[in-house]
KOLGUDREN-682804 format. One record per residue (C-alpha): x, y, z. Coordinates in steps of 0.02 Angstrom, whole numbers, padded with zeros to 5 digits, always signed. Each point is the difference from the previous one (the first is absolute). Example, Ala and Ser with C-alpha at 12.3 -4.5 7.8 and 13.67 -1.06 7.14 Angstrom:
// residues 2
+00615-00225+00390/+00069+00172-00033/
END
This chain:
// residues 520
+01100+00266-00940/-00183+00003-00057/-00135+00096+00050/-00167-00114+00056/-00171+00066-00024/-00022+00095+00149/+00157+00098-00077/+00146-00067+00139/+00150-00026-00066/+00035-00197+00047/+00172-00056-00020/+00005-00147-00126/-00040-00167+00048/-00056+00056+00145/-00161-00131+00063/-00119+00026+00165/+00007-00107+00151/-00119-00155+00037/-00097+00094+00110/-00027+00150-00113/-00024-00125-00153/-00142-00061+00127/-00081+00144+00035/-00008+00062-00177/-00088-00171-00053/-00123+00065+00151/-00023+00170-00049/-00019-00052-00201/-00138-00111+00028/-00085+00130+00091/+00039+00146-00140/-00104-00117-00105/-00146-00039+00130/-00144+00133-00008/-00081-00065+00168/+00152+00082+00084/-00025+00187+00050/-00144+00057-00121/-00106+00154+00031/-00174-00025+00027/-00123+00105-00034/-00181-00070+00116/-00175+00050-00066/-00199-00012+00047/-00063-00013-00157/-00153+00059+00056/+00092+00150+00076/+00130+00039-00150/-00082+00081-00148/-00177+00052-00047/-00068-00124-00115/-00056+00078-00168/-00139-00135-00019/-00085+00034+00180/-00200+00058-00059/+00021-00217-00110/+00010-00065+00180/-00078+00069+00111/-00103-00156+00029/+00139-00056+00093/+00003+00112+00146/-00199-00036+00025/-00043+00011+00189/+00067-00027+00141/+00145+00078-00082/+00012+00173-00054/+00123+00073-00142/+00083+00156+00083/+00070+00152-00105/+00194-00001-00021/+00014+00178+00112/-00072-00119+00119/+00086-00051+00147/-00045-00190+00078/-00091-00027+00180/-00029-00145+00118/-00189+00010+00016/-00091-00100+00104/+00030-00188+00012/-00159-00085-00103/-00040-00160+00114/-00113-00096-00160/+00171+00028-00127/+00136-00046+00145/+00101+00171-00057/+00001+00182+00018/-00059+00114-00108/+00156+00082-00042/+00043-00146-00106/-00141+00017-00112/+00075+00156-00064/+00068-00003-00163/+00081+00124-00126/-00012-00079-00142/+00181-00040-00065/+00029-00145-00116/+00135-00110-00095/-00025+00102-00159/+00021+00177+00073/+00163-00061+00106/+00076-00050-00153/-00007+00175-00076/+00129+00050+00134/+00128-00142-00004/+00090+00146-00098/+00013+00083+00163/+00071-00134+00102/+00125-00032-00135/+00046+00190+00005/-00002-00030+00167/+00143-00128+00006/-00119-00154+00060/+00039-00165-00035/-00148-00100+00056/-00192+00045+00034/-00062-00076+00145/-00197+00000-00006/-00109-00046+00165/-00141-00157-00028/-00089+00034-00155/-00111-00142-00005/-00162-00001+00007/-00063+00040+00168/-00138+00091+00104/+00102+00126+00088/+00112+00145-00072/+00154-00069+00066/-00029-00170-00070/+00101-00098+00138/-00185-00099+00016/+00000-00075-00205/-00124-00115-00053/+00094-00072-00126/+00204-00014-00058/-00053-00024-00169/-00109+00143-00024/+00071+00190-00030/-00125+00122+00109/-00128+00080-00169/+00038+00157+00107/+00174-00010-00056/-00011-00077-00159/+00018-00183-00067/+00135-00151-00032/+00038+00093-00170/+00033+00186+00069/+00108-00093+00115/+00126-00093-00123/-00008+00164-00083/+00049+00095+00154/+00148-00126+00032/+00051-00001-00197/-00003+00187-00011/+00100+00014+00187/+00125-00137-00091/+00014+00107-00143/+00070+00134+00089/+00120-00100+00090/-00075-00032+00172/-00077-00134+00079/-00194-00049+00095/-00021-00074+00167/-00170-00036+00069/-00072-00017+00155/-00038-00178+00073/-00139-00022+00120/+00012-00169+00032/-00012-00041+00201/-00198+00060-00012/-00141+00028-00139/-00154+00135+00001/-00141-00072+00110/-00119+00031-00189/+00126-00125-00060/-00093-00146-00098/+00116-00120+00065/-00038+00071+00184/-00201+00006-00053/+00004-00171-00053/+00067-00050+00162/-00116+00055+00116/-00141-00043-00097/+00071-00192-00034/+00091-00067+00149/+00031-00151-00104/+00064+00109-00151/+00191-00030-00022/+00006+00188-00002/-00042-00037+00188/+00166-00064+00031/+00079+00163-00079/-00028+00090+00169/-00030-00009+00194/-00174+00001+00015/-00091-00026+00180/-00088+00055+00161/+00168+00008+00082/+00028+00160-00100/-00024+00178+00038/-00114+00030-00167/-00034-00204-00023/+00148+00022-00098/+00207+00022+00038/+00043+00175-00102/+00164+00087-00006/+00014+00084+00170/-00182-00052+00045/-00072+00103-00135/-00162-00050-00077/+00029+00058-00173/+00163-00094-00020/-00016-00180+00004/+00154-00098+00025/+00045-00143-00121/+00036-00146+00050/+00185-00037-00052/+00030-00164+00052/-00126-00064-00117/+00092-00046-00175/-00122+00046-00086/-00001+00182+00054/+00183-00001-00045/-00031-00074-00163/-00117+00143-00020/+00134+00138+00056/+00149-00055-00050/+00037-00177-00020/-00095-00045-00149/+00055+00026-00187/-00162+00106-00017/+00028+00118+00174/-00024+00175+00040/+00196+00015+00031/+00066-00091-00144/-00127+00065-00129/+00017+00178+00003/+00189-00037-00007/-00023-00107-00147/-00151+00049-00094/-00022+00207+00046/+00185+00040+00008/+00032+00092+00168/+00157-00036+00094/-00028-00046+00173/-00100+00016+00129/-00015+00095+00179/-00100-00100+00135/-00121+00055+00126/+00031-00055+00186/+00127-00115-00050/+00024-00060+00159/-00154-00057+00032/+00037-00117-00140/+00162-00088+00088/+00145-00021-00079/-00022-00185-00034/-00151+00071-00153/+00114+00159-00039/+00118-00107-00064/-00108-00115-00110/-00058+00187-00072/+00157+00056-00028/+00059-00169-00052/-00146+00018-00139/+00028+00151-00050/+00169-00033-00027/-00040-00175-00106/-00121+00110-00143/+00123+00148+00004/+00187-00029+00059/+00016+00194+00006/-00180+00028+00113/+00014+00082+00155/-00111-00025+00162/+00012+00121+00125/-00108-00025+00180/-00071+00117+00107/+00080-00004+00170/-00016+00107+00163/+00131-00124+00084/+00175+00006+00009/+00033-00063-00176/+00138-00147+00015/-00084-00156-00014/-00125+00083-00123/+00136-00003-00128/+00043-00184+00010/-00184-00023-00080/-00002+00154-00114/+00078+00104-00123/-00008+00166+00112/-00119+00085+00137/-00072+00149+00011/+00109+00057+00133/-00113+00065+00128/+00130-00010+00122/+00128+00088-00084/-00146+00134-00002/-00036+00033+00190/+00203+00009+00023/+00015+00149-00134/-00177+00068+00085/+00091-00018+00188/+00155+00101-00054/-00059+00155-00071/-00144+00002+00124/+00130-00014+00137/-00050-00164+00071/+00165-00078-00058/+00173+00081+00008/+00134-00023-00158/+00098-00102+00073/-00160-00127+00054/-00045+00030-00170/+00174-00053-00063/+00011-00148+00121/-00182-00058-00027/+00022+00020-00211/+00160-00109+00029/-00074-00146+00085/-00142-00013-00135/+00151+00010-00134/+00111-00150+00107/-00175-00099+00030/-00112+00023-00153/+00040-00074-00170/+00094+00123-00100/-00088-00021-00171/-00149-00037+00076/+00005+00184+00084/+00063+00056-00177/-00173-00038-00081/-00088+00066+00152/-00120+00148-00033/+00065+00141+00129/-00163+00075+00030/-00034+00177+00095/-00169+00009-00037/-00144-00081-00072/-00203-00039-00010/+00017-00064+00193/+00094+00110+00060/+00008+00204+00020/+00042+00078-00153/+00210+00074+00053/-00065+00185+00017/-00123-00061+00143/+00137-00092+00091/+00154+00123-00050/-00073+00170+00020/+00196+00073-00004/+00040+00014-00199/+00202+00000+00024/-00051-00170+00107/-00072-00078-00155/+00093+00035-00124/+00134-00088+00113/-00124-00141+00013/-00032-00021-00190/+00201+00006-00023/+00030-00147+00108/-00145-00079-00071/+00083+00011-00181/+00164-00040+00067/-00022-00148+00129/-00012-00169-00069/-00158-00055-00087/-00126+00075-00131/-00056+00153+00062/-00202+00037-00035/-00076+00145-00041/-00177-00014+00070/-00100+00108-00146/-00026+00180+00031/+00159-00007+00122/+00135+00075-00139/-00118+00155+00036/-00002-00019+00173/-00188-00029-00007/-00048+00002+00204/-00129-00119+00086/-00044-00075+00191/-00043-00170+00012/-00117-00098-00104/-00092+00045-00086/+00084+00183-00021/+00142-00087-00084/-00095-00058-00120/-00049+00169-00087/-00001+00026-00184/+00164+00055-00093/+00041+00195+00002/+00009+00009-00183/+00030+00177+00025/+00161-00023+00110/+00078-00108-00142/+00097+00179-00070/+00195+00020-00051/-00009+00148+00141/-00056-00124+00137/+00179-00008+00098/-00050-00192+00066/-00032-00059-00154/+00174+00052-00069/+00088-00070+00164/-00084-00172-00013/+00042+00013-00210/+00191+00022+00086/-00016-00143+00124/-00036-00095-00140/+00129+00050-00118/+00117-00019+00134/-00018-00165+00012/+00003-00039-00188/+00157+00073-00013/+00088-00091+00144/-00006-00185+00001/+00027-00038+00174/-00164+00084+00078/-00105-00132-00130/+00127-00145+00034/+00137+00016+00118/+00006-00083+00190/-00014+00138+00136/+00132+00008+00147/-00050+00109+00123/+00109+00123+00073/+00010+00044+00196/-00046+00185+00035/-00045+00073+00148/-00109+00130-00061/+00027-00025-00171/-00133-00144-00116/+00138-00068-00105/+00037-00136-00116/+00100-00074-00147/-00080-00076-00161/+00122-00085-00110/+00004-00120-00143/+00158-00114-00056/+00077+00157-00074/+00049+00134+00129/-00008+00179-00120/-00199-00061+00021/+00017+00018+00196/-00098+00120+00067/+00002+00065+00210/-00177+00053+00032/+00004+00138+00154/-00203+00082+00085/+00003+00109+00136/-00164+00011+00094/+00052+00138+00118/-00054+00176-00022/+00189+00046+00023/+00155-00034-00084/+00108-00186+00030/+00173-00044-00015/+00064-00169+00020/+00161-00097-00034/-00059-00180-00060/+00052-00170-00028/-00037-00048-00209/+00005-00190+00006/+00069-00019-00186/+00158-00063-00059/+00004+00080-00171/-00040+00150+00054/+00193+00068-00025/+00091+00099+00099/-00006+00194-00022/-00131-00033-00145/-00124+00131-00017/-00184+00001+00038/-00134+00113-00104/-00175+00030+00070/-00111-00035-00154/-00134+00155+00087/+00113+00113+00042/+00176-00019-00087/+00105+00009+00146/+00145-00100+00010/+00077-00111+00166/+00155-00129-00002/+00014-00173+00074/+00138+00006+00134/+00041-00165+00057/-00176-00071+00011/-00081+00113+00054/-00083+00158-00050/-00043+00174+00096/-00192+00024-00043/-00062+00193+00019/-00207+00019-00037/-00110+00157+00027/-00145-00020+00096/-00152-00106-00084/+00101-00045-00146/+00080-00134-00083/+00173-00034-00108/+00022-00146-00140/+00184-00025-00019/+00083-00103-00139/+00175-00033-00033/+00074+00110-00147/+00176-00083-00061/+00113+00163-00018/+00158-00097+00008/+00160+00131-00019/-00044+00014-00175/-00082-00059-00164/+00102-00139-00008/-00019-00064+00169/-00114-00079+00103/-00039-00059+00179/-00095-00137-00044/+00124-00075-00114/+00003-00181+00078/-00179-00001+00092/-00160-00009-00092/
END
């Protein structure tokens, strides 16, 4: 006999089956694949760190727009009818590409594998979803040069740099938009939908004057985003370094020009990932894309601890999006609780037990959970533009008891394969949130068990794995309690508001035996 790596003794000459030989080509590929089950870590630049350099540009935050101190917290305002916006998004902080980069040390500390940053081109607004050009970094934030060292410096340490794509609609103070209402016969004319048939003379996203539409069907305008050798989407892959991108409204794009983006991206980096912004339910998003921001996935986590959906809805509706949706596709999905459109989770989640069993499923569902910046203090916040607040600096503490449970989430899935990798089979509780993540070898199993209810649950339930042995013993990896398989099935006790992470432990009879000897 011989003992394999993962120290069970195999008896010699022993091989796997076809199906497990399979599943281990399935599960090695994605072992090597970073675009499956990354942590991501979102940022405002504006919002993230006070910039060192503020009184050298002050110039650009002339009026209408007014720089704000960092104690400051952000407003709606009136809505200005000559600048088509409110003035809550002419406030700015201040924040730039050179002062994030002094704490990429703290999202590696952190655990984070990729740094997500919202538009940072340049743009009149401070959220920047209304650029003027792709090819132009915002002077607030810096220039093409602090960029490539931003995404060398993140590379250094080991992470990756995905930026945000606003490609469905430009800034009304576009030059390409300027040029077109000024020069009908301009081919910039043809670059968007300009008439009297529109609301504003023009067709913007959701009728809004300040965001022109562009006008997709025109090659040209591809050519611009994504098609040509010299566009937005294939240069900053090629030329800047980052490694993906995230896009805006990506539905309002179709799928037909999703997948010539992805398709792009892929052709000037194989390893690129493009991720799209969807409300919808997400399964014919993934045939054009890499992953979604699943927004869905989001309002079915919000439903069950605000007790609009019961466990076992939440079980049966998780389990048709896992039979229906593309399985990798879902893997590379950002699993989002909060962000800069929606309510920050302490706004939405007063109950603190309630989110910390939130931000547990979130790290141990399927996808690449993100950690919207400030939330790994459990920074609070309404709606826009309260979400949008600067980052508590002064939260960011070893003694700050969120911080070291999200620094746990994360190191819980480093250490256990299957919650970055592994497919997800749900399991059928009553009262009980439950499901199995496993990869092609079953000591990396792990039964994942929430409890909403203030009281205590018990339930005897069926685990749908077939290498899950007999009488083999179960370890929660919180708590260090042990259960056994018997026959299938396992008897599940939970406290109230609280979850359990079971993996299989191979005790054997002995040293010198094991369960597992003939299974993966």
């Amino acid at each position: 006999m011989s003992v394999t790596e993962d120290k069970r003794m195999v008896p010699h000459g022993w091989q796997p089956s076809r199906h497990e030989r399979e599943l281990q080509e399935v599960m090695d590929r994605r072992r090597k694949d970073w675009r499956f089950g990354h942590v991501i870590y979102q940022v405002i630049v504006d919002r993230f760190v006070p910039s060192a350099r503020l009184d050298t540009k002050r110039a650009e935050y002339s009026e209408p727009r007014r720089l704000m101190s960092w104690d400051d917290l952000p407003s709606r305002g009136r809505y200005l009818h000559d600048v088509h916006i409110t003035e809550g998004q002419l406030e700015f902080w201040g924040g730039d590409l050179e002062s994030l980069q002094t704490k990429i040390e703290y999202l590696k500390e952190l655990g984070i594998d990729v740094v997500y940053l919202n538009p940072i081109f340049w743009a009149f607004s401070n959220h920047k979803y209304d650029g003027n050009d792709y090819f132009r970094v915002d002077p607030q934030y810096g220039d093409a040069a602090e960029l490539k060292a931003l995404a060398n410096d993140i590379h250094d340490k080991g992470m990756r740099l995905i930026l945000d794509g606003v490609f469905n609609h430009v800034g009304r103070r576009s030059p390409l938009f300027q040029t077109a209402l000024n020069d009908p016969d301009s081919k910039e004319a043809g670059f968007f939908y300009i008439g009297d048939e529109y609301r504003n003379g023009h067709r913007g996203w959701r009728n809004g004057a300040n965001l022109p539409e562009l006008n997709l069907e025109n090659p040209e305008v591809r050519d611009l985003v994504h098609n040509g050798e010299q566009s937005a989407v294939r240069y900053y892959l090629r030329d800047v370094g980052i490694d993906g991108w995230r896009l805006d409204v990506a539905p309002d794009i179709g799928p037909a020009f999703l997948a010539e983006i992805t398709d792009a991206a892929h052709e000037t980096r194989e390893d690129s990932v493009v991720i799209g912004e969807c409300w919808n339910w997400p399964e014919e998003w993934l045939h054009c894309l890499d992953g979604v921001m699943n927004m869905h996935l989001r309002e079915l986590l919000l439903a069950l601890v605000q007790g609009r959906l019961s466990a076992r809805r939440f079980n049966e509706t998780l389990g048709r999006m896992l039979s229906e949706c593309d399985t990798e596709g879902l893997l590379r999905s950002h699993v989002v609780l909060d962000n800069h459109d929606t309510p920050r989770l302490p706004h939405s989640v007063p109950d603190g037990p309630l989110r910390r069993l939130l931000k547990l499923l979130q790290f141990t569902l399927p996808g690449c959970p993100v950690v919207y910046y400030g939330s790994e203090v459990d920074m609070s916040g309404g709606p826009d533009p309260e979400n949008r607040a600067p980052m508590r600096w002064d939260l960011v503490d070893d003694s700050n008891t969120e911080l070291r449970f999200v620094r746990d989430l994360i190191r819980l899935r480093d250490n256990n394969p299957a919650l970055r990798f592994g497919d997800c089979r749900t399991i059928d509780g009553d009262q009980l949130v439950a499901f199995l993540r496993m990869t092609d070898r079953a000591a990396e199993s792990l039964i994942i068990v929430v409890n909403v209810h203030p009281q205590e649950v018990e339930e005897l339930v069926q685990v749908r794995h077939s290498r899950l042995m007999d009488a083999a013993p179960l370890e929660c990896l919180l708590t260090g309690e042990r259960i056994s398989m018997h026959s299938g099935t396992a008897t599940l006790k939970v406290p109230g508001r609280s979850a359990r992470v079971f993996r299989s432990i191979d005790r054997g009879s002995g040293p010198d035996y094991s369960m597992f000897k003939r299974v993966l």
